[in-house]
C-alpha positions in Angstrom: 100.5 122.0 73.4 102.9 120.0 71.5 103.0 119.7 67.7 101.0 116.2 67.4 98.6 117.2 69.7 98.3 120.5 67.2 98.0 118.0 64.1 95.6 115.6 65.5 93.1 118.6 66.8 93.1 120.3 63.2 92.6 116.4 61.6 89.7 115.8 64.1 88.0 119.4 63.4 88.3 118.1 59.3 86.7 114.8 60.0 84.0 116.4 62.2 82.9 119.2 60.0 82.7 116.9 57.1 80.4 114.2 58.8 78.3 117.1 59.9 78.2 118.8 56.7 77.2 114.9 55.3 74.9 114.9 57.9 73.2 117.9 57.3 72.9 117.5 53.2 74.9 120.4 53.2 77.8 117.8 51.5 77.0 114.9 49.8 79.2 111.7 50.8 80.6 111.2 46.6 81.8 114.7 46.7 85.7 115.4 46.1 85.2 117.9 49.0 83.9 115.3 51.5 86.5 112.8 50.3 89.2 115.3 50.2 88.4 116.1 53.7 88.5 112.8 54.7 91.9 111.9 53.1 93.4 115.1 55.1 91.6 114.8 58.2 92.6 110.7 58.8 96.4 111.8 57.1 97.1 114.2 59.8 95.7 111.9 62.6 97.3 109.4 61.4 100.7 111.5 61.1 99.9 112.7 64.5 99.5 109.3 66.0 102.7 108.3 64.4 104.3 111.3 66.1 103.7 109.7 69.3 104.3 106.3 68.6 100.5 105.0 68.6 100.6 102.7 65.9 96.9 100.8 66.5 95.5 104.6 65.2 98.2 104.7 62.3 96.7 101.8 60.8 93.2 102.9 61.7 93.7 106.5 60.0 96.1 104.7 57.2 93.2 103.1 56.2 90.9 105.6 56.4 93.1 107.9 54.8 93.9 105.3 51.7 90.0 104.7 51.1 89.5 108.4 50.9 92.6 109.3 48.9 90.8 106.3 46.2 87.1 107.4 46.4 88.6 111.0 45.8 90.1 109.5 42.5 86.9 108.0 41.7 84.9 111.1 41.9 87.6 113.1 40.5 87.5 110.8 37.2 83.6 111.0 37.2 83.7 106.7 38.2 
């Protein structure tokens, strides 16, 4: 297994595990742990897919990554 493949597995198990702990009311959505696990999860796909050169998912995960890295801010700063 090579080292994006290694990144992108640990990035999707983030994302995962926080949309099921969302989904289960376990985590709500405006938490800094959801969003924080958001912001790592889509960084290290989006590192990953960067690693191999698949840049349609490095502006997909860029994205994702930048909205979570903001709402994080947000809830940090109680906005």
């Amino acid at each position: 297994m090579k080292l994006s493949d290694i990144i992108a597995s640990l990035g999707v198990i983030i994302l995962l595990v926080a949309f099921l702990l969302n989904l289960y009311k376990k985590l709500e959505a405006n938490s800094r742990a959801y969003c924080a696990m958001n912001f790592i999860g889509a960084a290290m796909c989006g590192v990953s897919s960067y690693m191999i050169s698949f840049y349609p998912f490095v502006v997909l995960e860029g994205i994702w990554a930048g909205f979570a890295l903001v709402s994080f801010i947000k809830v940090s700063r109680g906005t």
